[in-house]
Residue frames as qw, qx, qy, qz and C-alpha x, y, z in Angstrom:
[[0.486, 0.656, -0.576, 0.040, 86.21, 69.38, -18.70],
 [0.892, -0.443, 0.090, -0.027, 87.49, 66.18, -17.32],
 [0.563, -0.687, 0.329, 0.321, 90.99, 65.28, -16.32],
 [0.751, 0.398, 0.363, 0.381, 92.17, 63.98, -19.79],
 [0.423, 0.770, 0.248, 0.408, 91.21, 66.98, -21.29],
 [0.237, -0.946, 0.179, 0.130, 92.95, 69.42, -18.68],
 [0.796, -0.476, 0.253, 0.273, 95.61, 67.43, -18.87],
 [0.711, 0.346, 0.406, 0.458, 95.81, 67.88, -22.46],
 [0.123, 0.949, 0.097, 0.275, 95.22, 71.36, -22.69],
 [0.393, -0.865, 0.302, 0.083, 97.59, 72.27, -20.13],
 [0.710, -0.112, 0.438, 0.540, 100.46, 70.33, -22.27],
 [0.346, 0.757, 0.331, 0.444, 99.13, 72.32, -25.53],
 [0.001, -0.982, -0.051, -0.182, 100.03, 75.50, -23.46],
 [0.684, -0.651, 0.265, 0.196, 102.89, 74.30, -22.25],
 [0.735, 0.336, 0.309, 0.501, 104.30, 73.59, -25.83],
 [0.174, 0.813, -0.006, 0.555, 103.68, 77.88, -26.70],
 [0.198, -0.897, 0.086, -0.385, 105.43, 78.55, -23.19],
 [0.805, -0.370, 0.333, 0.322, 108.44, 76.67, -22.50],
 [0.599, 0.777, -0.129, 0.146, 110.23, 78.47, -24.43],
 [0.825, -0.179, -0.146, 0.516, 114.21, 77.76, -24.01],
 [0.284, -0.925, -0.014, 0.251, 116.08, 80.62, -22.55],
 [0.128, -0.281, -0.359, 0.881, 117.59, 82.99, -22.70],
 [0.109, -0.684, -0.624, -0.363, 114.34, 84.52, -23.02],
 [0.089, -0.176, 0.161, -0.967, 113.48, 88.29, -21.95],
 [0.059, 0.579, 0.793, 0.178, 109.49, 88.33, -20.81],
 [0.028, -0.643, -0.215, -0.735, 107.83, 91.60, -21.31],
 [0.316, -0.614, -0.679, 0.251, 106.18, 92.39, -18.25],
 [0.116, 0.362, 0.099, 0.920, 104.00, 95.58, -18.18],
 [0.044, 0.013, 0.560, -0.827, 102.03, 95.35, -15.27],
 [0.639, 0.079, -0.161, -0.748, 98.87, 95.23, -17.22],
 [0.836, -0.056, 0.540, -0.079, 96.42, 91.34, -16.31],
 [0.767, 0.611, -0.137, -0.143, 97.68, 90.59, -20.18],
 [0.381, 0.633, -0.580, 0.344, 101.22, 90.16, -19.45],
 [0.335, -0.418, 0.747, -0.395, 100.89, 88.91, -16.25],
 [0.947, 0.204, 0.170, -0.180, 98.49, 86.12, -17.60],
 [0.691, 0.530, -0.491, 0.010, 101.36, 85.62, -20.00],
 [0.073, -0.566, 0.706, -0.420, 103.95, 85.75, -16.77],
 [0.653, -0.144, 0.581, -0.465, 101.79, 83.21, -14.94],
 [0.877, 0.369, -0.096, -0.292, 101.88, 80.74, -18.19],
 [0.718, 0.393, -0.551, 0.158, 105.30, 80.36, -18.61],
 [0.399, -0.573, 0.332, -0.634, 105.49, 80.16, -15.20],
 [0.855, 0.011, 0.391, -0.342, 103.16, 76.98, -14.87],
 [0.857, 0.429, -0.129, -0.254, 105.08, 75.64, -17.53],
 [0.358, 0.493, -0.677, 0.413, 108.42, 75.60, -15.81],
 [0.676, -0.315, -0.665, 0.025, 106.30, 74.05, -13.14],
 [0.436, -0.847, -0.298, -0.066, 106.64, 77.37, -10.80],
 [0.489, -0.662, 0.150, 0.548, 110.06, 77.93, -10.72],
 [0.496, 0.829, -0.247, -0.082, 112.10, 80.02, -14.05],
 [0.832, 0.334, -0.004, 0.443, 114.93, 78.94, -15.26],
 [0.332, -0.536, -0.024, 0.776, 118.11, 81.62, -14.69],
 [0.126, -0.233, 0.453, 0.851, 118.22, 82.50, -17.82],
 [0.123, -0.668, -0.578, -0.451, 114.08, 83.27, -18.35],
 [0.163, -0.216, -0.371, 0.888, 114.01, 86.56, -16.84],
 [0.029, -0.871, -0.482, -0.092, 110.39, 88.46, -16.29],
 [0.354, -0.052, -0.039, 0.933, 111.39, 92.49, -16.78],
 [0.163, 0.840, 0.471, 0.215, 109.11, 95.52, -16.20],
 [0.408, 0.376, 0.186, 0.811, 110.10, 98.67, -17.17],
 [0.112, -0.714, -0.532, 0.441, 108.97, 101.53, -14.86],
 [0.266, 0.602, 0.240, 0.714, 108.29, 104.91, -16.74],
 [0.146, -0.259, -0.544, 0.785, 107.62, 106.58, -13.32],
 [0.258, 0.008, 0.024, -0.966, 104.01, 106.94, -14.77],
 [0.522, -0.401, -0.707, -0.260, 101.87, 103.95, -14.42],
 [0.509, -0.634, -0.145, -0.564, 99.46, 103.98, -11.78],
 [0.163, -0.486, 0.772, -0.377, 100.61, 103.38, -8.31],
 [0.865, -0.101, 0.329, -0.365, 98.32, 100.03, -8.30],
 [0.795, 0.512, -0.323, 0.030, 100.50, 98.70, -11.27],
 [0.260, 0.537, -0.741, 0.308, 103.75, 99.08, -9.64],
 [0.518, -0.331, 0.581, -0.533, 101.49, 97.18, -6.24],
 [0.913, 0.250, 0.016, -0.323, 100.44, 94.76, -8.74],
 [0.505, 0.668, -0.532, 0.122, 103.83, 94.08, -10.16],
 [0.079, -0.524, 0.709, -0.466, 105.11, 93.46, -6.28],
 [0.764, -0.016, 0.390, -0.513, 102.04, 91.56, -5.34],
 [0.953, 0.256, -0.090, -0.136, 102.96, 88.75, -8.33],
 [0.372, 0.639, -0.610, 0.283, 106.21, 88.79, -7.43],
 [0.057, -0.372, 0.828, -0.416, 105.78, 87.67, -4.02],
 [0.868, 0.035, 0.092, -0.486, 102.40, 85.47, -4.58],
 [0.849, 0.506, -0.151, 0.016, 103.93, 83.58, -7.44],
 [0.835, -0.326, 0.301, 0.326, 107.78, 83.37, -5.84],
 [0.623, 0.744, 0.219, 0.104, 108.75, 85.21, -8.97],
 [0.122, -0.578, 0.115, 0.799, 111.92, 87.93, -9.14],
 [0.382, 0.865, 0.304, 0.112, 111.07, 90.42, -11.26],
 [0.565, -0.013, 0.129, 0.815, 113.83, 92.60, -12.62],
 [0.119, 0.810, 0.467, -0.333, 112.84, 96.37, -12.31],
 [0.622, 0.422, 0.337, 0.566, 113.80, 98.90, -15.12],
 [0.005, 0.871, 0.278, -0.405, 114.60, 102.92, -15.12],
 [0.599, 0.542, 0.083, 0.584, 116.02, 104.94, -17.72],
 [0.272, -0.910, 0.166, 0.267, 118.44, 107.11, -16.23],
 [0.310, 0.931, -0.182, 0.061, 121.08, 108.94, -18.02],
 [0.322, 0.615, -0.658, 0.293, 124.20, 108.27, -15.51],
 [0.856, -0.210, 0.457, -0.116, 123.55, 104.80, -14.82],
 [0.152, -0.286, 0.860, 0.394, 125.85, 102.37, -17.21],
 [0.037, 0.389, 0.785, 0.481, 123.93, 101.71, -20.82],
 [0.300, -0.184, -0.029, -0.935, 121.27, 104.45, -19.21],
 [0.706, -0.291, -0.614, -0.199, 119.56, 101.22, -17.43],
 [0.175, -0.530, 0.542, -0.628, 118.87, 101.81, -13.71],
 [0.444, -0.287, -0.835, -0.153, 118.09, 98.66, -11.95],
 [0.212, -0.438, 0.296, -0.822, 115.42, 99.45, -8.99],
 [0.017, -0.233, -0.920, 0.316, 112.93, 97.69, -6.53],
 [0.156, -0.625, -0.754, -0.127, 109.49, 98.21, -5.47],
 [0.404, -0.816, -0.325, 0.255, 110.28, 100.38, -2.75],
 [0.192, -0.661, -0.095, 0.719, 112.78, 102.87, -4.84],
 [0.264, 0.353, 0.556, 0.705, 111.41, 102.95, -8.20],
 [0.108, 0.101, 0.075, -0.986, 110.13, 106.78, -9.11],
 [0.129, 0.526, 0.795, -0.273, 106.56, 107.33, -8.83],
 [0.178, 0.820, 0.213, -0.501, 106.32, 111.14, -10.45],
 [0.791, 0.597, 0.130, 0.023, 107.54, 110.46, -14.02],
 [0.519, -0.718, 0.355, 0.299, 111.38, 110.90, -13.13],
 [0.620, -0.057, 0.766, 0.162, 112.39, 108.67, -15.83],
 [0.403, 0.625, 0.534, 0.402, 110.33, 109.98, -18.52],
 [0.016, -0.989, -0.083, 0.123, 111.14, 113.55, -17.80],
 [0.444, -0.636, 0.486, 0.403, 114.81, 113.01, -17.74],
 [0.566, 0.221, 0.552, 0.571, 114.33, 111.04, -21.14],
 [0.280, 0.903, 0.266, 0.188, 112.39, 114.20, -22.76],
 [0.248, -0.900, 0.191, 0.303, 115.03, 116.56, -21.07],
 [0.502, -0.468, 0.495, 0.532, 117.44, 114.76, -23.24],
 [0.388, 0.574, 0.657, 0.296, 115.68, 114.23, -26.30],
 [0.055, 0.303, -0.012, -0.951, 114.86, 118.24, -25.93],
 [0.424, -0.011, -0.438, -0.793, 111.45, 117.40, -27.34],
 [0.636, -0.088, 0.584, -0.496, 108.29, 115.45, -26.68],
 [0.172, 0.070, 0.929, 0.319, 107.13, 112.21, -28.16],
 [0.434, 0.302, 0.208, -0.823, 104.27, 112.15, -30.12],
 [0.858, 0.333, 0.263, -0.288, 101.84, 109.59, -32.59],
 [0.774, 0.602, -0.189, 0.058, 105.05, 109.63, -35.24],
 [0.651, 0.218, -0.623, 0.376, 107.79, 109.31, -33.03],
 [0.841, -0.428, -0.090, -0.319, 107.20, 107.43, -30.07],
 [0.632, 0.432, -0.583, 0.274, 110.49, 107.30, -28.61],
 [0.486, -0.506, 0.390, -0.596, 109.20, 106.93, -25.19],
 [0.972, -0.075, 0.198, -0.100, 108.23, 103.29, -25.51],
 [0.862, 0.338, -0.254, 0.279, 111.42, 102.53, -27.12],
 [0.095, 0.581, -0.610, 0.530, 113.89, 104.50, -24.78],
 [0.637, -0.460, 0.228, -0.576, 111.71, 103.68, -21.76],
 [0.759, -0.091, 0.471, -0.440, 111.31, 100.02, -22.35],
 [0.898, 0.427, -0.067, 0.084, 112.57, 98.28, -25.36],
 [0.490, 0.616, -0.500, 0.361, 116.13, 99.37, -25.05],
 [0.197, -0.732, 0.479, -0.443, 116.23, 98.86, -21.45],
 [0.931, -0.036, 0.345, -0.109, 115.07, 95.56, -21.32],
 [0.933, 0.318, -0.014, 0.165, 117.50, 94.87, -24.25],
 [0.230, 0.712, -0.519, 0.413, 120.43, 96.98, -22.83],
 [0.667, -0.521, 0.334, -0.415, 119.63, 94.77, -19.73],
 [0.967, 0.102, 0.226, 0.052, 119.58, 91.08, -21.15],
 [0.849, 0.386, -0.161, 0.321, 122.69, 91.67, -23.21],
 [0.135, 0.713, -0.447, 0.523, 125.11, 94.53, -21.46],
 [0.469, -0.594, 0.412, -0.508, 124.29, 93.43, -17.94],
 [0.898, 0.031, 0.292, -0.329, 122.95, 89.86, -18.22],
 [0.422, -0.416, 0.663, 0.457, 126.01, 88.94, -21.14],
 [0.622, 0.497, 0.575, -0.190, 123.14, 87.78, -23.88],
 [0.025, -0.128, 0.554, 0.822, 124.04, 87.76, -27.32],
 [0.385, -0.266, -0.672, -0.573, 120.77, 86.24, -28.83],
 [0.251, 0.206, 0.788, -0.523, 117.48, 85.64, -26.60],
 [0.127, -0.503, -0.734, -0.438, 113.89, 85.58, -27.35],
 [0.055, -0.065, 0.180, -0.980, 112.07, 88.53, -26.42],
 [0.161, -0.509, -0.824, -0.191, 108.17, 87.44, -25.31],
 [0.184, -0.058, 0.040, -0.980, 105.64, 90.22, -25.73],
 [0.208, 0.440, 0.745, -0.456, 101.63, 89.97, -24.16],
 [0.442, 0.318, -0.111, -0.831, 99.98, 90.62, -27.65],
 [0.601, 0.222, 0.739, -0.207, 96.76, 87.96, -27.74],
 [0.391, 0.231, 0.757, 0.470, 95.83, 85.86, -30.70],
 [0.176, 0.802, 0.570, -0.026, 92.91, 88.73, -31.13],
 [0.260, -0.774, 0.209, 0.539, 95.76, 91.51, -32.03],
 [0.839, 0.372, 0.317, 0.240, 96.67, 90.21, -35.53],
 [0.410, 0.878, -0.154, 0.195, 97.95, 93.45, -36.92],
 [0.358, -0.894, 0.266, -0.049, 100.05, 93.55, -33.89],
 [0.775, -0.248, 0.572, 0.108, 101.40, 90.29, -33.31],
 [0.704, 0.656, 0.164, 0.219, 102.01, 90.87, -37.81],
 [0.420, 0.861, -0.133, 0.253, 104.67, 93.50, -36.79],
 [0.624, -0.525, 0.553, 0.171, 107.11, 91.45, -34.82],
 [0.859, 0.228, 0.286, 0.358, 108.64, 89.59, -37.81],
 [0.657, 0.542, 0.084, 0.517, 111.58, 90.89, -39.63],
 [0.236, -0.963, 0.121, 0.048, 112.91, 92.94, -37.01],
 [0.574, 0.594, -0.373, 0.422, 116.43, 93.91, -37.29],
 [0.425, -0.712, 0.294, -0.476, 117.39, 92.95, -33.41],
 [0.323, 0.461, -0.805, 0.187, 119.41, 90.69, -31.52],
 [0.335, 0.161, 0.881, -0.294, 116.54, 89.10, -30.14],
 [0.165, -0.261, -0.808, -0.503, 113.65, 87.42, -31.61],
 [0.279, 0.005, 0.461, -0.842, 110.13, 88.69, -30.43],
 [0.282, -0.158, -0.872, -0.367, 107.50, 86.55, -29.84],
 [0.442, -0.157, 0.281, -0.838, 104.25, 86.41, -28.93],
 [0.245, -0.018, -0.964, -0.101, 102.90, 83.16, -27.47],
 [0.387, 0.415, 0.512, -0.645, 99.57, 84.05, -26.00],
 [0.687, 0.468, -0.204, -0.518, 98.45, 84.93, -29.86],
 [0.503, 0.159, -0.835, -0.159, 100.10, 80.98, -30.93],
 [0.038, 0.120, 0.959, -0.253, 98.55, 79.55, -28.15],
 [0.126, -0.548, -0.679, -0.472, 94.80, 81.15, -29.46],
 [0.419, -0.369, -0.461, 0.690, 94.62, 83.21, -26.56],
 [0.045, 0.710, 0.181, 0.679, 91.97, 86.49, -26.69],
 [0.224, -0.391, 0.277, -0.849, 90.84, 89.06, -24.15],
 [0.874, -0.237, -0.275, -0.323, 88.10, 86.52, -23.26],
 [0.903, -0.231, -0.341, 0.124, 90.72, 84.23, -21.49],
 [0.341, 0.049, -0.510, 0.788, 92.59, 86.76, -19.47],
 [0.526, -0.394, -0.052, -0.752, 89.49, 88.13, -18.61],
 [0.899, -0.305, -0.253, -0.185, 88.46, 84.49, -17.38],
 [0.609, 0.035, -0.549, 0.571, 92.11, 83.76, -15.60],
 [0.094, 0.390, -0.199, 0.894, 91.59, 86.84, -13.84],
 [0.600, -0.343, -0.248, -0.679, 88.20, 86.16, -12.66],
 [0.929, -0.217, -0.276, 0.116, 89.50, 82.70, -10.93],
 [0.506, 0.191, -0.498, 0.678, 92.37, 84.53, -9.20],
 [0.503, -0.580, -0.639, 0.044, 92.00, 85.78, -5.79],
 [0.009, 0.737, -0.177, -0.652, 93.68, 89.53, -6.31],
 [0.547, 0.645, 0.307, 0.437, 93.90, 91.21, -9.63],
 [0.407, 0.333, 0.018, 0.850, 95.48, 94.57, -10.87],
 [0.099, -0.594, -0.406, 0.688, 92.69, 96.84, -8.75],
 [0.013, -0.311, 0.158, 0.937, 92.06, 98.80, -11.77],
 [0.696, 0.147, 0.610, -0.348, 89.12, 98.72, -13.57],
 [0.449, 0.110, 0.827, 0.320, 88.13, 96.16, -16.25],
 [0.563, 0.440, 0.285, -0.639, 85.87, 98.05, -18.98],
 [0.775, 0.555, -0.168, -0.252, 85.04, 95.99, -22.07],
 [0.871, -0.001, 0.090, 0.483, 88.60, 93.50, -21.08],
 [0.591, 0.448, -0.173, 0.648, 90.41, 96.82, -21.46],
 [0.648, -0.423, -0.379, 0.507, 92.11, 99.08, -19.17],
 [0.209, 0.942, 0.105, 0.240, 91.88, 102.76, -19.51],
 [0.627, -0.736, 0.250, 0.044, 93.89, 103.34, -16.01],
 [0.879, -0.007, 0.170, 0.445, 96.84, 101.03, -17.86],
 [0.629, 0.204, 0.096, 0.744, 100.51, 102.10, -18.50],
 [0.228, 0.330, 0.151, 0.904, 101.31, 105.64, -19.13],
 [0.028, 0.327, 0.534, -0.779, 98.47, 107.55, -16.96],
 [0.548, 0.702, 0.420, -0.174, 97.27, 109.69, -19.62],
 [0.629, 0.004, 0.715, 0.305, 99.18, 108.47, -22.11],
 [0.198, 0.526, -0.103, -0.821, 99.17, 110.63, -24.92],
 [0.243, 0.084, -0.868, -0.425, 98.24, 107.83, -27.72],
 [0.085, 0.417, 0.820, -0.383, 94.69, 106.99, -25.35],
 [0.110, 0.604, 0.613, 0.497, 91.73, 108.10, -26.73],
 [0.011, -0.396, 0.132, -0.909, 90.84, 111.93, -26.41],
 [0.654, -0.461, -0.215, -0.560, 87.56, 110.97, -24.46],
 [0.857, 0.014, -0.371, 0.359, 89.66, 108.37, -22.46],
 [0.280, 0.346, -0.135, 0.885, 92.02, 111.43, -21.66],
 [0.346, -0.285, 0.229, -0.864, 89.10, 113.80, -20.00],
 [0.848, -0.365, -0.353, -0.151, 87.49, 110.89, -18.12],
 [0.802, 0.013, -0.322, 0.503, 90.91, 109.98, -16.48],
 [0.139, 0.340, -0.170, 0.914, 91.32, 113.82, -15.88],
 [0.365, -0.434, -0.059, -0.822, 88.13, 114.09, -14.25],
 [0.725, -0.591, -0.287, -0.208, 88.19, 111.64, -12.08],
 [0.736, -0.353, -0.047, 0.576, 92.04, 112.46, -10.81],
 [0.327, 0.930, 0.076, 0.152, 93.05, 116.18, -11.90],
 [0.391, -0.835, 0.333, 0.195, 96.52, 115.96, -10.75],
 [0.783, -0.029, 0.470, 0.407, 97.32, 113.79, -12.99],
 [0.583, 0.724, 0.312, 0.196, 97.28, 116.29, -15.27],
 [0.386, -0.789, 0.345, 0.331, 100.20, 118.39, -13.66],
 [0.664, -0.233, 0.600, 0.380, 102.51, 116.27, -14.91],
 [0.411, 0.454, 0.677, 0.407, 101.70, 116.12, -18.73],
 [0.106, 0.990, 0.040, 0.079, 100.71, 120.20, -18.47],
 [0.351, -0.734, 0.474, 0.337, 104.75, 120.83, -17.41],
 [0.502, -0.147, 0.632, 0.572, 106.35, 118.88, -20.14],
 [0.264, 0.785, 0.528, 0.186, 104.31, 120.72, -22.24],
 [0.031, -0.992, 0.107, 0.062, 105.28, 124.29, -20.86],
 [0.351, -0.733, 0.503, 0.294, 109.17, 123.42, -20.63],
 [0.718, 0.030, 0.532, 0.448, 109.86, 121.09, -23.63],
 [0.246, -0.261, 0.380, 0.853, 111.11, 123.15, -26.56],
 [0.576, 0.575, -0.013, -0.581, 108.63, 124.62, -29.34],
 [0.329, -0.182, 0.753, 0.541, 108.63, 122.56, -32.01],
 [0.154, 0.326, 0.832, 0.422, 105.28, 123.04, -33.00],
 [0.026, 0.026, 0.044, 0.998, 102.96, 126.13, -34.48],
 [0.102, -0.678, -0.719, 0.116, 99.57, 127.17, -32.80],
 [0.132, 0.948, 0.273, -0.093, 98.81, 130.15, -34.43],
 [0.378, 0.879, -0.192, 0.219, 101.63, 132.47, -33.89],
 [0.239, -0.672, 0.669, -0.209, 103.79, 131.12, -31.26],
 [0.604, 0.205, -0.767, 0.072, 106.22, 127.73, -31.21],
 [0.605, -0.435, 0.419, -0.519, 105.00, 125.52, -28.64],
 [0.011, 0.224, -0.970, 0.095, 105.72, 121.75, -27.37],
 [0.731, 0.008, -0.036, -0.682, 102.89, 119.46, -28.07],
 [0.399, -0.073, 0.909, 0.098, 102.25, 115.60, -27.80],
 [0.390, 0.461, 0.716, 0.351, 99.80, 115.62, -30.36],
 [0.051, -0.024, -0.358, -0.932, 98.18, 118.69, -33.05],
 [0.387, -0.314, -0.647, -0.577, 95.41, 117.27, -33.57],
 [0.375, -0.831, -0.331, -0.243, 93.72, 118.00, -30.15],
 [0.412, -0.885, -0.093, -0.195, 93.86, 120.08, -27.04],
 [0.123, 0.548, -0.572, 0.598, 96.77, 120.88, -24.76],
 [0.187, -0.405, -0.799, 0.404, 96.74, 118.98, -21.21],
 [0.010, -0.306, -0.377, 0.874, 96.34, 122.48, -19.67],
 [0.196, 0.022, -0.450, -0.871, 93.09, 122.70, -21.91],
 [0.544, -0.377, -0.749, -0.024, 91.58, 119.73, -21.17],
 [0.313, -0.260, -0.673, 0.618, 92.03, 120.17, -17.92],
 [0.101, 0.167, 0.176, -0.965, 90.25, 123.57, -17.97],
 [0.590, -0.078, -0.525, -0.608, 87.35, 122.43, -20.53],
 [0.467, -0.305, -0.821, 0.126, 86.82, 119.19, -17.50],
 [0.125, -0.173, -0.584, 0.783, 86.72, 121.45, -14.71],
 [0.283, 0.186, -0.025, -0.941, 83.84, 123.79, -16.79],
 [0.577, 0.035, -0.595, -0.558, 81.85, 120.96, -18.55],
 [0.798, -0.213, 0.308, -0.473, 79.31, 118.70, -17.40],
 [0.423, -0.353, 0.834, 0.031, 80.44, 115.12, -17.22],
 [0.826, 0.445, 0.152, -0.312, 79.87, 114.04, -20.98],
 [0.170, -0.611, 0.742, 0.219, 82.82, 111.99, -21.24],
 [0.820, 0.160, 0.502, -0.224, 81.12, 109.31, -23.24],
 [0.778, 0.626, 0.030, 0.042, 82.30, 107.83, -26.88],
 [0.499, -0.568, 0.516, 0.402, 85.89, 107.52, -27.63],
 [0.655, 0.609, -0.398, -0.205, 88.03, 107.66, -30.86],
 [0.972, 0.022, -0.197, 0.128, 90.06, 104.10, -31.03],
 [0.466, -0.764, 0.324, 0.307, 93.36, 104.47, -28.47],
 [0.424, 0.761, -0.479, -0.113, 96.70, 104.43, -30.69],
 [0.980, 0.080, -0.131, 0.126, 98.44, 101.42, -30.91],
 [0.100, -0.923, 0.338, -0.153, 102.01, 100.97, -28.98],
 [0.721, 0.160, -0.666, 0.104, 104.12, 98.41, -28.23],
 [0.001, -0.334, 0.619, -0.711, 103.35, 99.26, -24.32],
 [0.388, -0.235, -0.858, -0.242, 101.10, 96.01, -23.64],
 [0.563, -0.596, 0.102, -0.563, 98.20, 95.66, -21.39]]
């Protein structure tokens, strides 16, 4: 590619990522979002605007490399990053935090189930929306003053359904997604990544991220699930308690019991079935779609 053409391209991306503010940007810690983060970035020539604000949302269960990642583009890139927590008796239930006191053992999501008195699960998924949608949008308007903004989410041109169910939202911001208008697939955050000199530390399989968001994420694939378990079994702690203490709501045989999903195992199952089986974590049913990007 000779200079022309960079030159050109890099305007073309600069058109999908100069977007006038106020503007929210997703940021979930995952190379997808930060590729995004690092676009509009380059398009504001390295410095944001005030009013383009990068937000990630801490559930006090991504992996502890995410939140190192998160810190690590902040202070490469010159960036602030605005940190999220849902907490109950903070004003709007929005806790702002840092690097060094955001919760690490699912604080955040335990406190939301505790109110909720129930778990999320495949049909309602009010984890990604307490967690993270409202907090980012109790953030930009209660805190920040925002009536209207644009709301830019990391879902690439190769996402179609996704990037299909942003329109017609009923919401005082608009959500866009400017990786998928600028043509933008796995392939080229794969390559951006490759030319940077740190990345997220987790691995890359197939451009996706098992390790991303949520640990083990009840909406990951079941095979996904006992991989993740077997090569960390504590993580399963977590996710076996909100099980045992969230209300019954659902019937396994004769007794009411709390479940994220019906349709397979308890943690505390898995877990036991990894510990006894030979390591034949292989094949995977497709992870559930969320609106918790990579």
């Amino acid at each position: 590619m000779d200079r022309l053409e960079e030159i050109e391209r890099r305007m073309h991306f600069r058109m999908h990522f100069r977007v006038p503010g106020p503007v929210s940007i997703n940021f979930s810690g995952g190379r997808t979002s930060t590729f995004m983060l690092w676009l509009v970035l380059d398009a504001y020539d390295g410095k944001l605007p005030e009013d383009v604000v990068p937000i990630f949302c801490n559930t006090g269960k991504e992996h502890p490399k995410t939140l190192d990642f998160v810190q690590n583009c902040s202070e490469r890139w010159g960036v602030p990053i605005v940190w999220l927590e849902y907490d109950r008796a903070a004003p709007h239930r929005t806790k702002v935090v840092n690097y060094d006191s955001a919760s690490r053992n699912g604080e955040p999501f335990e406190a939301l189930i505790n109110d909720k008195q129930m778990l999320p699960n495949p049909v309602t998924r009010f984890c990604t929306v307490e967690l993270k949608i409202r907090r980012a949008k109790f953030y930009m308007h209660k805190v920040r003053g925002f009536e209207h903004w644009v709301s830019l989410i990391g879902l690439r041109a190769d996402e179609p359904h996704r990037v299909a169910r942003l329109q017609n939202q009923k919401e005082r911001f608009d959500s866009e997604a400017p990786l998928a208008r600028a043509g933008l697939t796995k392939r080229d955050v794969g390559a951006f990544w490759a030319a940077q000199d740190f990345d997220l530390g987790l691995p890359n399989i197939n451009n996706t991220t098992p390790h991303g968001n949520c640990d083990l994420c009840f909406l990951k694939g079941y095979h996904t699930i006992r991989a993740l378990i077997r090569e960390n079994p504590e993580t399963a702690k977590w996710w076996i308690d909100m099980e045992a203490r969230a209300p019954g709501k659902d019937k396994v045989g004769s007794e009411k019991v709390a479940l994220f999903r019906i349709d397979r195992p308890r943690y505390a199952a898995i877990l036991e079935d990894v510990k006894r089986s030979p390591q034949l974590d292989f094949g995977d049913e497709p992870s559930l779609d969320c609106w918790c990007t990579d």
